[in-house]
N, C-alpha and C positions, 0 to 999 in steps of 0.2 A: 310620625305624625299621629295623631291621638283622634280614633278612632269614633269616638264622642265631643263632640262639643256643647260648652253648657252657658245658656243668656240666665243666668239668677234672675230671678222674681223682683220686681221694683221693691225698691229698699223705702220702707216707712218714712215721712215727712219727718217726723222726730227721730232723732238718737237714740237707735234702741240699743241697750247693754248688749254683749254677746257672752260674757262670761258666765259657766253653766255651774255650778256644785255637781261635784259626780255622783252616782247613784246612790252609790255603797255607802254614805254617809249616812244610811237611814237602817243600815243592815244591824242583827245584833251578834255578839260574838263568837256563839256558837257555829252561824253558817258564815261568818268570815272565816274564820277560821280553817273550817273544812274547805271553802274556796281557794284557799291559800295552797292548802297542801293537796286539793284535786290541779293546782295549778303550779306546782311545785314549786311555790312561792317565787315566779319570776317575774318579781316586779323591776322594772326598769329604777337603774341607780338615780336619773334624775325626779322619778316617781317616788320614790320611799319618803320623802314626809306625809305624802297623802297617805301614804298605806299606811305610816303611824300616827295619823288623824283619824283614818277610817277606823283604825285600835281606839284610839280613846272614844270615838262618838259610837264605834258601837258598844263598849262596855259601859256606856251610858243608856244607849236604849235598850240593853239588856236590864239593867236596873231598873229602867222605867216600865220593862216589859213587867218585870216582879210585882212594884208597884201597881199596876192593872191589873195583873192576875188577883193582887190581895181584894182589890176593890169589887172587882168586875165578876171575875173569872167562875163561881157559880151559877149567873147571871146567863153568861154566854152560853156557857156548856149547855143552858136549860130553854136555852133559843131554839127555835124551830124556822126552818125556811117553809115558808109556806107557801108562797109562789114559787115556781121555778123559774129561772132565769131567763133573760132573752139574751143571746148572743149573738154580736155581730163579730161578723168573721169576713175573711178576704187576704189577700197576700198584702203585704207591706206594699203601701204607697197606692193604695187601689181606691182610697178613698174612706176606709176604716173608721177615720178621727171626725169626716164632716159627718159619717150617717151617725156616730155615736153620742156627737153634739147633738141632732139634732133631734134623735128621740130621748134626749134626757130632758130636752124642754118639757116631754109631758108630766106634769106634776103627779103624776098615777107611780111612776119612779122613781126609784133613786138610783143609785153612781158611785163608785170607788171617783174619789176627785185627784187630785194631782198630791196632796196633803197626807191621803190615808194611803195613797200607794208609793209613796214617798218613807213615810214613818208607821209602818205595820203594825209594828211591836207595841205603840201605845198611842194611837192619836186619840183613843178613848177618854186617855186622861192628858193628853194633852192639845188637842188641837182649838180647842177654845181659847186656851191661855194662850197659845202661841200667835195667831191668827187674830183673834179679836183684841187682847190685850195688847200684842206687837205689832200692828199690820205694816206700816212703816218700815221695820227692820226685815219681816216676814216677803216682804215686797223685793227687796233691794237681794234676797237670797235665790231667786228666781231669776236669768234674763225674758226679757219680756216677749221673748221670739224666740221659737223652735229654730235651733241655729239650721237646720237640714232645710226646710222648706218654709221659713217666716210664718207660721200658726203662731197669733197668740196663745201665754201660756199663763198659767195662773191655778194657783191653790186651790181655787174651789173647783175649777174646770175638771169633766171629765179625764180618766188617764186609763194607761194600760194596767189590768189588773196582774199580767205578767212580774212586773217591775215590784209590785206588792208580794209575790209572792216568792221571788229573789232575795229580797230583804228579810224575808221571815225565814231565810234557812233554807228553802227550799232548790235541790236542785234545776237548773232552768239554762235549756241554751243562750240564753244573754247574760251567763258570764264570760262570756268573749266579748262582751261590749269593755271589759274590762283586761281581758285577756288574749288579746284580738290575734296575739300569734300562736296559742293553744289552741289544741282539739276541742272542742265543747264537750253538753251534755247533750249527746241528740238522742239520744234514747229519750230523752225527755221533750221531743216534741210530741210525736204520735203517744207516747206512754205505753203502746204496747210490750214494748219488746221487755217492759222490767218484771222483774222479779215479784210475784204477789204480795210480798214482804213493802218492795219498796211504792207500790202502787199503794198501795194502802197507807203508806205514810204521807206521798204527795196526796194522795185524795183526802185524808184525815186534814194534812195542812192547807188544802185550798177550802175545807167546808167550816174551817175556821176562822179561816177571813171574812168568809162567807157570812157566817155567824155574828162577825166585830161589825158588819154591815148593816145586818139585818136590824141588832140592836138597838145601834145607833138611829137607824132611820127603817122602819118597818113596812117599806112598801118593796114591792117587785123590783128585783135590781137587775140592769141592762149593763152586761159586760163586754169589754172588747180587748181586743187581741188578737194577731195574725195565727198567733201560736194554737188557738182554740182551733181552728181548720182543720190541725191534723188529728182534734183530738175527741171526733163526735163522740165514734161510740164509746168512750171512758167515760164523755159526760152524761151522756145518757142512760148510761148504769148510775151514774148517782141522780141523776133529774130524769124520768123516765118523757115526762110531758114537759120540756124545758124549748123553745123556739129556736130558731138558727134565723141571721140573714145575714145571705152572702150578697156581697158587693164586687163587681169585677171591671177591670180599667182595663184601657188599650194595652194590651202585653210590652210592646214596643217603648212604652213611658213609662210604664213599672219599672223594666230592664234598667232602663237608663235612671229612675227616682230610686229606685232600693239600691241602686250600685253608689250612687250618689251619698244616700242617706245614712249606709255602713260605714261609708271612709272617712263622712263627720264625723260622725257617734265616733268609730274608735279614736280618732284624735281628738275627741272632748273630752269620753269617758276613761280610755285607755289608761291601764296602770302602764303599759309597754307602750315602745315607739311604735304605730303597726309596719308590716310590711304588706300588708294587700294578699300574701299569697294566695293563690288557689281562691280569691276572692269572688272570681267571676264565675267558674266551676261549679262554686256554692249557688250562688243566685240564681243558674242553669238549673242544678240541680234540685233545690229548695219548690220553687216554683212549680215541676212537673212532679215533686214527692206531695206537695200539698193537696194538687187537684187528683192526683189518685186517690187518697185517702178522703177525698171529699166525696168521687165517687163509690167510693165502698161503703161510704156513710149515707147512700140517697134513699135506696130500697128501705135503709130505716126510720125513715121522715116520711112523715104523711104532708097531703099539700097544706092545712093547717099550721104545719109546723114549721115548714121549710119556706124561706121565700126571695129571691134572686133577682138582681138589679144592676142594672149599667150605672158606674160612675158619670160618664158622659149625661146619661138621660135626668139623673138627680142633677148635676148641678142646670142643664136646661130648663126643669120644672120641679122645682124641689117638691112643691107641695102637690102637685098631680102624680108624682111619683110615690110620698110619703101615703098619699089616700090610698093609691093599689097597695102598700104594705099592710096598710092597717085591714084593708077590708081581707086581704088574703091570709093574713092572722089570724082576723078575728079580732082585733086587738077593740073595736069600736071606737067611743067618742072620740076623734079626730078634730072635728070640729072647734071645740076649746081652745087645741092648741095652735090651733091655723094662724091665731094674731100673733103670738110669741113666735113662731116661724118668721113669721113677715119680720118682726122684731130684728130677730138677730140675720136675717139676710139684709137687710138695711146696714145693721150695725159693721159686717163683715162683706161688705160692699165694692171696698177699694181692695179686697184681697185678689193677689196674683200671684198666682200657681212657675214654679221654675219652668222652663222652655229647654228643652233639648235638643239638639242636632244634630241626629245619627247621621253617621255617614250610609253609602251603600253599604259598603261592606258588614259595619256590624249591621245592619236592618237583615241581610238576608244570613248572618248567622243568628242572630235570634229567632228568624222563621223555619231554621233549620232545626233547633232546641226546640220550640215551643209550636210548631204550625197546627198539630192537634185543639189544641185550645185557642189558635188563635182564628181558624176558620170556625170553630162550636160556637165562639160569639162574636164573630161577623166582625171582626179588625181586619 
């Protein structure tokens, strides 16, 4: 008997698509490639036309990548980030995606969207054309539902800058979103453990996304990602005054929504059948690798910079929680954005969150794995 049981989230009034495009379609050839052969090209026999789809579209946006560089690429190089970033962070399924909606409302920001971290290699020169000229077709290549937890999903919507920086080549543990029965790259969470050589290439290629960013749209960019947790003090060699906000959810519903949210993704994204192995092990162990590495990163955050929050208590008062943020930033004018908050909690109203049903059993082995953290914040 299965140790978990799960009541999914009320399914939307309308028919929503579930069919998702997998990631790698936006990748260009160069880090497919290497993908391939970090993965000793074991793609599953009923998978191999994707994987020669994913050949033809990324030797396309490698072209297209050319193309930008001829346009642009001056341009970029000669960009400056001048704000440092604000990053929100947290363990997968903690609440990540509603805080990072909802500080992009503030027009003081901007946001890698679902578009640019989808197509890395050139949404410069193409996401106008694609988007505004196509929207229709651009519509129908999205499903309209995060197949793991029903979030609307949409082109212009916030996204993981992770997934951006996947596609540019860059090594990154979610190629196991693809390769879910291989070893990953974990070296490439925390970044420490690499080679000065290869630190300085991920950090070259993530401050040129950075750059495709800034150009585009010239204000402070607010990024998110689970992945950034483990990765303060990397980033704070490159942003020395750059913000954090951690976000933290009842450990007990993480457990059961990341274990959830893996075994979709691999069977949406998966070049391979998954087998789950050692899938639960990871999640045990992922989770207490993160908050280590978050406290090794606190003594280097002033309270300025750092600032910490219950998922529960934002979604009970979104906006008396967002004002402690802003004031313990620093970030100020709040105010402005307090209508467009109301806005989109109107709009995002009928949403419902999946229900789990641990049994005894796993409840008191996840307090076994995790009781440290889960007594520091009162679960």
């Amino acid at each position: 008997m299965s140790l978990l049981l799960e009541n999914k989230a009320q399914a939307p009034s309308h028919q929503a698509r579930t069919w998702s495009p997998k990631f790698w379609y936006g990748g260009n050839l160069a880090g497919w490639t290497k993908m391939l052969i970090h993965n000793r090209f074991a793609v599953d026999l009923r998978y191999l036309h994707e994987a020669v789809l994913i050949t033809v579209t990324a030797l396309l946006n490698s072209t297209c990548r050319g193309v930008e560089e001829a346009i642009w690429g001056g341009r970029i190089r000669r960009t400056e980030i001048i704000q440092p970033p604000l990053f929100v962070i947290g363990h997968w399924r903690s609440g990540t995606t509603l805080l990072h909606e909802l500080l992009a409302l503030d027009p003081r920001f901007t946001y890698p969207n679902t578009y640019e971290c989808m197509n890395p290699n050139h949404f410069l020169l193409t996401e106008w054309f694609d988007t505004v000229l196509f929207p229709v077709l651009y519509r129908m290549l999205l499903p309209e539902r995060r197949p793991f937890d029903n979030v609307a999903v949409g082109w212009e919507r916030p996204q993981e800058d992770e997934f951006a920086l996947c596609n540019l080549g860059l090594p990154s543990p979610y190629q196991k979103l693809a390769f879910p029965n291989r070893t990953p790259h974990e070296a490439y969470l925390s970044l420490e453990a690499l080679s000065p050589r290869k630190l300085r290439h991920w950090q070259r290629g993530f401050l040129l996304f950075l750059k495709h960013l800034t150009l585009r749209n010239p204000k402070r960019i607010v990024l998110k990602s689970p992945t950034h947790t483990y990765r303060i003090k990397v980033l704070l060699d490159l942003f020395p005054t750059a913000q954090f906000v951690h976000i933290v959810r009842n450990p007990y519903t993480v457990y059961a929504s990341t274990m959830h949210m893996w075994k979709t993704i691999f069977a949406v994204q998966g070049l391979q059948r998954p087998r789950f192995d050692g899938l639960e092990e990871h999640v045990f162990d992922c989770f207490l690798k993160m908050h280590d590495k978050l406290d090794e990163a606190r003594p280097l955050l002033g309270s300025s910079c750092f600032h910490e929050l219950r998922y529960e208590d934002l979604v009970r008062d979104p906006i008396g929680q967002l004002q402690v943020l802003y004031d313990q930033l620093d970030l100020k004018g709040f105010e402005p954005v307090v209508a467009k908050v109301q806005h989109y909690l109107k709009e995002t109203s009928g949403y419902q969150t999946n229900q789990f049903d641990l049994t005894p059993e796993l409840k008191a082995r996840i307090r076994q794995h995790w009781a440290p953290i889960i007594d520091r914040y009162g679960y």
